[in-house]
C-alpha positions as CSV (number, residue, x, y, z in Angstrom):
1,X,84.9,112.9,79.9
2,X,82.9,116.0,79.8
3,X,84.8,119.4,78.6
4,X,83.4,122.7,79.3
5,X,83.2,125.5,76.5
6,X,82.6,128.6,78.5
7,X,80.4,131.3,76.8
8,X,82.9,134.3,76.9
9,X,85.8,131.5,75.3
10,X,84.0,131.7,71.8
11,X,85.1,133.6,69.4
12,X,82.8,136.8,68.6
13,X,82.2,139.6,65.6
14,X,79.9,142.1,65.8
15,X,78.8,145.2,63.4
16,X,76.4,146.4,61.1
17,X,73.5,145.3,63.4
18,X,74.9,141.7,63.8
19,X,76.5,140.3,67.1
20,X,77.7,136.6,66.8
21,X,79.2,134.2,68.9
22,X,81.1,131.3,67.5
23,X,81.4,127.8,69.0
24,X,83.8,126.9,66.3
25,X,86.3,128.5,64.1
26,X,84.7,130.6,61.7
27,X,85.4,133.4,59.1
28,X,88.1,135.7,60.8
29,X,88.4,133.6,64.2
30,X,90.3,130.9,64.1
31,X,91.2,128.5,67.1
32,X,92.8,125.4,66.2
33,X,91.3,123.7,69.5
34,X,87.7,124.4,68.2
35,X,87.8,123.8,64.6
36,X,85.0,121.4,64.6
37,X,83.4,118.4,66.9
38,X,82.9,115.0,65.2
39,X,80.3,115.9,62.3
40,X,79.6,119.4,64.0
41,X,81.8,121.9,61.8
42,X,79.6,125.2,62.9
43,X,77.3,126.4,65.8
44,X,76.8,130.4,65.9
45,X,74.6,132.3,67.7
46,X,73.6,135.4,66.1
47,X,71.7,138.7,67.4
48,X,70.5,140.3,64.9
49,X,69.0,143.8,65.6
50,X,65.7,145.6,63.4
51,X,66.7,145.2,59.6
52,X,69.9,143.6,59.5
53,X,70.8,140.1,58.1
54,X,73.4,138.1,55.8
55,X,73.1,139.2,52.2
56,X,72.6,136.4,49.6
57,X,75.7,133.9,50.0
58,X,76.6,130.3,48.6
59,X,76.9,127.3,50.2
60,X,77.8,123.9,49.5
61,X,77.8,120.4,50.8
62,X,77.0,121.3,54.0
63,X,73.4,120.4,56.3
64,X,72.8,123.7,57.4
65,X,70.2,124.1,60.4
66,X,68.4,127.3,62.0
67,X,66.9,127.4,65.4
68,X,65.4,130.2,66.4
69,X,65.3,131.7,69.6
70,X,63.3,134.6,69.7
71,X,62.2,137.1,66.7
72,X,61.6,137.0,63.2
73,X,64.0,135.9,60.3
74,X,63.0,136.4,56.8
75,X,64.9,133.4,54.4
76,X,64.7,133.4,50.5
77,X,67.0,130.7,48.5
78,X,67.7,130.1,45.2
79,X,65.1,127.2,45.1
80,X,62.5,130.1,45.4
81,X,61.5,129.5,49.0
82,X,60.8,132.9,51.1
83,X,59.6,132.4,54.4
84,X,59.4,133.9,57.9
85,X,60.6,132.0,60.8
86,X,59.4,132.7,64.3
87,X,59.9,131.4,67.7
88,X,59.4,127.2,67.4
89,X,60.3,126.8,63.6
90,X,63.1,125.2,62.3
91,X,64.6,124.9,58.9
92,X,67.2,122.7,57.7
93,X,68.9,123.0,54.1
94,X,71.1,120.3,52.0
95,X,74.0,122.5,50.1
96,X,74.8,119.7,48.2
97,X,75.6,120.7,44.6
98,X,75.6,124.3,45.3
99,X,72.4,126.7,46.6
100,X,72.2,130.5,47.4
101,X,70.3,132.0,50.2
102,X,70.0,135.4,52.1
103,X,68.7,135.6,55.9
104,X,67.4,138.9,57.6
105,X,65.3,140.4,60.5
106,X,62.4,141.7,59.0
107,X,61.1,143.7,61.8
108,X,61.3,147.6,62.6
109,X,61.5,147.1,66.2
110,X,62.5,143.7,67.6
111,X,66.0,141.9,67.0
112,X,66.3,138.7,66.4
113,X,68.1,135.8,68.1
114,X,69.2,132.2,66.8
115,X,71.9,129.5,66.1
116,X,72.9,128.6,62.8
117,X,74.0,125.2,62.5
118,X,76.5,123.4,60.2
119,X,77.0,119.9,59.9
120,X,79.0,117.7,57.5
121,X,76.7,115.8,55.0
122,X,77.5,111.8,55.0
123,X,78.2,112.1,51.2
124,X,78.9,115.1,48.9
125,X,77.2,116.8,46.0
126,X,73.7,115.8,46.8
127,X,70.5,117.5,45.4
128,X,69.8,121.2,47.1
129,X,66.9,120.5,49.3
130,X,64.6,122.8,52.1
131,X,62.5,121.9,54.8
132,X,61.2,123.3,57.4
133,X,58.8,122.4,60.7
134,X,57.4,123.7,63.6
135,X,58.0,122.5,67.3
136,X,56.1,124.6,69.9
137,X,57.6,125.2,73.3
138,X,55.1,122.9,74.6
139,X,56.6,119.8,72.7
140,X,60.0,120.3,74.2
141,X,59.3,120.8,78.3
142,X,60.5,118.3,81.0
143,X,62.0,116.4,77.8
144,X,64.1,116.3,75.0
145,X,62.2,116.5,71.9
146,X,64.4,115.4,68.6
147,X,64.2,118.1,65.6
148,X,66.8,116.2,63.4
149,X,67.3,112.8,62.5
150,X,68.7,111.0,59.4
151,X,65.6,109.3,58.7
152,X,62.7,111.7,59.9
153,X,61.5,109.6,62.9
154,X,58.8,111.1,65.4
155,X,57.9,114.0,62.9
156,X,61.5,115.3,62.9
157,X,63.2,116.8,59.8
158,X,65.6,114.4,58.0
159,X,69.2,115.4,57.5
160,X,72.0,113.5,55.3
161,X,74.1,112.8,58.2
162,X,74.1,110.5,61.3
163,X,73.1,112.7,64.3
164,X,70.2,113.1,66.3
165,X,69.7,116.9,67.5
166,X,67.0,117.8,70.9
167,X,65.6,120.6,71.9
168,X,64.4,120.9,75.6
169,X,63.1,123.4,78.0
170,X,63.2,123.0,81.7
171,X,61.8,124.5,85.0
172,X,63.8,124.7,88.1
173,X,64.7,121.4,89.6
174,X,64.0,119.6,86.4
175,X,66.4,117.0,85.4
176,X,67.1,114.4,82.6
177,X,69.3,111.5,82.4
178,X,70.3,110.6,78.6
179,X,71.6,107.9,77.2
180,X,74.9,107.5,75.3
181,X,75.4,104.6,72.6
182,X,78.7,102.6,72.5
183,X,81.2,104.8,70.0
184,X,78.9,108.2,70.1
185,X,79.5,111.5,71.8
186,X,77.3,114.2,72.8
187,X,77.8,118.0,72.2
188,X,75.7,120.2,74.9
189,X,74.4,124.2,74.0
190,X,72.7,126.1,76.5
191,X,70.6,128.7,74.7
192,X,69.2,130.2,77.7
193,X,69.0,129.7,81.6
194,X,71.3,127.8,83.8
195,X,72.0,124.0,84.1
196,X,73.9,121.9,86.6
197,X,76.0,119.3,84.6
198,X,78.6,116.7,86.1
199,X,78.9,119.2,89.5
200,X,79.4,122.2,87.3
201,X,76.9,125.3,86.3
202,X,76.7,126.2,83.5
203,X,75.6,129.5,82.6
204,X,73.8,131.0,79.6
205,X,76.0,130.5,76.2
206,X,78.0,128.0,78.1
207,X,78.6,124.6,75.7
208,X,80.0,121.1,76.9
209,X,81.5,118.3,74.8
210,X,81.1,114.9,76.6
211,X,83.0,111.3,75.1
212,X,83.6,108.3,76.3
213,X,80.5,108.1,78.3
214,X,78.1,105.6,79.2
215,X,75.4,108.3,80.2
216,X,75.1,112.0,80.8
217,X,72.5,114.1,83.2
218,X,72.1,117.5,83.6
219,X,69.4,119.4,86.0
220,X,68.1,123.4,85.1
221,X,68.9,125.3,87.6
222,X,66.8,128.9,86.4
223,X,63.6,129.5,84.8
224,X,63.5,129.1,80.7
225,X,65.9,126.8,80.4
226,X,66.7,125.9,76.8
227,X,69.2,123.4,75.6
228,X,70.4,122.0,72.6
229,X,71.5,118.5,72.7
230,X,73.5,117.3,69.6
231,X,73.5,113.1,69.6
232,X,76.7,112.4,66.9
233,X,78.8,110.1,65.7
């Protein structure tokens, strides 16, 4: 069964320089049909414009991924890493016990575009960890190249949990058939473009949850199509 989450259904907040769209409940929005999927508790998408961010913040036993879109964002954490992320770099951080961190769009003129992604880990209070790596747009054309794993296969970054999360970019006409293991689901985001899926478009924003299948294809149907692909228990 595939289920469409259309873009304009998330829920949304916006102000002082930030516009975000939520996949799931979060903060103020609540929506008991999209409180989480499987191990997926969190998938935002944020605009940030020229100098704003998230001041510093906890978190806890949570995996916590950024992909960015487009941009500059600026992190600093309580383990003492500061670093600038730009377009093909991805960081991934283990809560665990308890870590601080602070994210913000350096820049004076651009904004800056990502999702921030929360997944359960497989056990609580685990060692606060960062990592980072970099995956050019080259990597991810005509196929889907895997950014997260839990256990760090083909140069991805290792996360405490069971899911494999892909990346891909795709020109007109360009298609892929993935597989689906016996007792896993898939969670689909389109970051950018337009994909045909099961008959249906999707359109920019547009998300798709898909269980109890054997397979699932999907075929871009603009230029700059990017999609997220979440394999998960």
């Amino acid at each position: 069964m595939i289920t469409l989450r259309r873009s304009e259904e998330r829920g949304r907040a916006a102000g002082n320089g930030i516009d975000s769209r939520f996949g799931f409940s979060f903060a103020d929005y609540h929506d008991p049909a999209h409180v989480r999927f499987s191990v997926l508790r969190v998938l935002n998408e944020d605009l940030l414009a020229p100098g704003a961010g998230f001041p510093e913040h906890p978190h806890g036993d949570m995996e916590i991924v950024t992909y960015l879109l487009d941009g500059v964002l600026e992190h600093q954490d309580s383990l003492g890493h500061r670093y600038q992320m730009r377009r093909g770099d991805l960081q991934c951080m283990t809560a665990g016990q308890g870590i601080r961190h602070s994210e913000r769009n350096p820049s004076e003129r651009e904004s800056t575009h990502l999702f921030q992604i929360w997944l359960f880990p497989s056990s609580k209070g685990l060692q606060p960890e960062y990592q980072q790596a970099y995956f050019s747009d080259d990597e991810k054309r005509r196929h889907l190249r895997l950014l997260v794993s839990p256990d760090g296969r083909a140069g991805s970054v290792r996360i405490h949990q069971d899911v494999s999360l892909y990346a891909t970019l795709l020109s007109p006409g360009q298609g892929i058939d993935y597989e689906i293991a016996a007792g896993r689901r898939v969670y689909l985001q389109l970051a950018t473009g337009r994909l045909e899926l099961d008959g249906k478009l999707l359109e920019e924003g547009d998300a798709a949850k898909v269980e109890g299948l054997a397979s699932v294809s999907f075929t871009a149907a603009a230029d700059s199509t990017e999609l997220l692909l979440f394999d998960l228990p």
